[in-house]
C-alpha positions, 0 to 999 in steps of 0.5 A: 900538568906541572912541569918537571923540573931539570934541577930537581933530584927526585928521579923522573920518567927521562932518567929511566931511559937506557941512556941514563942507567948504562951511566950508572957505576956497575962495581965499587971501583967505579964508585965517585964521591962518598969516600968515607961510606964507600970505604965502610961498605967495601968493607964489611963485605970483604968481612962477610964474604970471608966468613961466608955469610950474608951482609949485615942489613944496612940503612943508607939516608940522605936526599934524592939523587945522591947514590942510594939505589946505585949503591943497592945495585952495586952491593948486590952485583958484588955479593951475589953477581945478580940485582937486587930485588926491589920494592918501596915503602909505598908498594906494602901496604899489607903483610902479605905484600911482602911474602912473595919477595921474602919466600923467594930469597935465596940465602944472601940475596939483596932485598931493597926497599926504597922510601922504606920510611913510608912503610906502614906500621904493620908491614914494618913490625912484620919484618923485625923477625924477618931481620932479625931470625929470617922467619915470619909468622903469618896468621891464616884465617881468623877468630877462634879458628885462626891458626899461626905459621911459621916460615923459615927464610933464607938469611938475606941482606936488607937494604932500606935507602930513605930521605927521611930518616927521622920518620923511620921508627926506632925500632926498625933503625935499630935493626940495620947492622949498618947505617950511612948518610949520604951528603951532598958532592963536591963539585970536583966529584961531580965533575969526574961523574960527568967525565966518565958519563960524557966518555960513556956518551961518546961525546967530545968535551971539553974539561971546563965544561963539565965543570961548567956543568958540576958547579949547577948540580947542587951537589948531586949526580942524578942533577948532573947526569940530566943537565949532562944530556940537556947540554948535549942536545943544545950542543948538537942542535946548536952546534957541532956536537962537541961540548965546549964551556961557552956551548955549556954556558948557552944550553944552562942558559936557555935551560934557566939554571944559573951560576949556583944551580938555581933555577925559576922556581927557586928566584921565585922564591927568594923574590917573593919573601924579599919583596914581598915580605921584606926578606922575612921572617914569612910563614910558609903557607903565606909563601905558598899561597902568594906564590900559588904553589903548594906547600909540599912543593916549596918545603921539599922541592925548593927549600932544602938547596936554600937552606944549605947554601945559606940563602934561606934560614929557617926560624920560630916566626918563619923563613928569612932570606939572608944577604947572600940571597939580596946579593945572588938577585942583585936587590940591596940589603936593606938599610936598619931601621930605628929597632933594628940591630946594626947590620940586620934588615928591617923586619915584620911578622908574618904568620909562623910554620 
């Protein structure tokens, strides 16, 4: 069994416990980061509360663990003092997966739809003229005595949250009213997220260690609030409960997160294409085969915190680390070879993505 990663942003089975969603924020006010969409959001609700009608439908893109969920929680309990209804672009395989939650809407609802890039074709036409209109057209039985019926539906507010807007057709893109990226977080951000978490936790802290913590979480919260709990363990096995920066320094390191928020698997990485294939450029599946993991893994797991601190770039031959990586590792830059360009390290070919 492959084991989870505590840096990594998709969401695990531990993050669904009680204690990690009362950390959730429950109203805009509470909402940490993101400034820009925040304002947007809360605004174009204030505008539809005014005018009595449901919210545009809105698209929210980004990498896990930054916020779209929560922000579909908050939107919903805001508009309509209830949850959202819930489902996933994996879970509709066929159009009538989806007649049930459309049926039962109520006028102004929250249907959420994660992964909604994922959505099969089919499921994905069937919704245009739910968003559209608010009906669909179902067709009962089949061949010559095949009929079609009409269903009205109550105006209600789709949100679709996505880490892959480039997979979604454009099409359905340009049904969402309202469409938002999420970027990664400050570290000063993160650090209020874990000072209201930590309050939240009853646990005595100390500022620098929360920002300890914040400065490891590559920039999302999900990442902070599980290193948050991690630490919190370590502080009162190992200590007397109370997070201090040394205390936090300790637990990050058993837990091998180091100083950028790397952790094993990543150093693997940027060790095996350094001294292995001389820093690059190597093709991914020679990484992945060199390195026994699978493709998938590296490409949507380790690489994309690579690429945006600058440790890894990306191109037509292959992946290339750059110095900052030598530097991270402590391995010298190599000196320039005779065809080489001053300042760049020696390189070779290897087989391309």
């Amino acid at each position: 069994m492959a084991r989870e990663r505590i840096i990594s942003s998709e969401a695990q089975a531990k993050d669904r416990d009680n204690s990690s969603v009362s950390l959730r924020p429950q109203t805009m006010d509470e909402m940490v980061g993101q400034r820009a969409v925040i304002e947007r959001v809360s605004i174009a609700m204030q505008a539809a509360k005014q005018r009595g009608e449901p919210l545009e439908h809105i698209l929210f893109d980004g990498p896990p663990g930054l916020g779209k969920t929560t922000l579909a929680h908050v939107i919903a309990k805001e508009m309509t003092d209830k949850p959202p209804r819930i489902t996933s672009g994996p879970a509709l395989t066929k159009q009538a997966d989806l007649m049930p939650l459309l049926t039962n809407l109520e006028r102004g609802d929250i249907l959420f739809i994660d992964e909604i890039h994922r959505l099969p074709k089919i499921v994905e036409e069937f919704l245009y003229s739910a968003m559209e209109d608010f009906r669909v057209d179902v067709t009962i039985e089949g061949g010559l005595r095949g009929r079609v019926v009409n269903f009205n539906l109550q105006p209600f507010t789709l949100i679709g949250a996505t880490t892959r807007a480039g997979l979604l057709g454009g099409a359905m893109r340009d049904r969402f009213g309202l469409q938002f990226h999420l970027a990664y977080y400050e570290s000063a951000d993160l650090a209020t997220i874990l000072s209201r978490s930590a309050t939240k936790l009853e646990l005595k802290h100390e500022d620098d260690a929360l920002t300890t913590i914040a400065c490891r979480s590559r920039g999302t919260p999900r990442v902070a609030n599980r290193l948050l709990r991690r630490v919190r363990d370590y502080a009162q096995v190992c200590g007397d409960g109370s997070l201090t920066e040394p205390m936090a320094q300790q637990a990050l390191a058993v837990q091998e997160v180091d100083g950028l928020g790397l952790d094993e698997l990543d150093r693997a990485f940027l060790t095996t294409l350094i001294k292995v294939y001389g820093g690059g450029p190597a093709g991914i599946e020679a990484l992945s085969a060199t390195m026994g993991q699978e493709r998938d893994t590296l490409e949507d797991v380790v690489e994309p915190y690579l690429l945006q601190i600058g440790f890894v770039t990306r191109t037509r031959q292959g992946r290339q680390a750059t110095r900052e990586a030598y530097q991270h590792l402590n391995l010298d830059w190599p000196a320039p070879g005779p065809t080489a360009q001053s300042g760049e390290p020696t390189l070779f070919s290897n087989s391309s993505d």
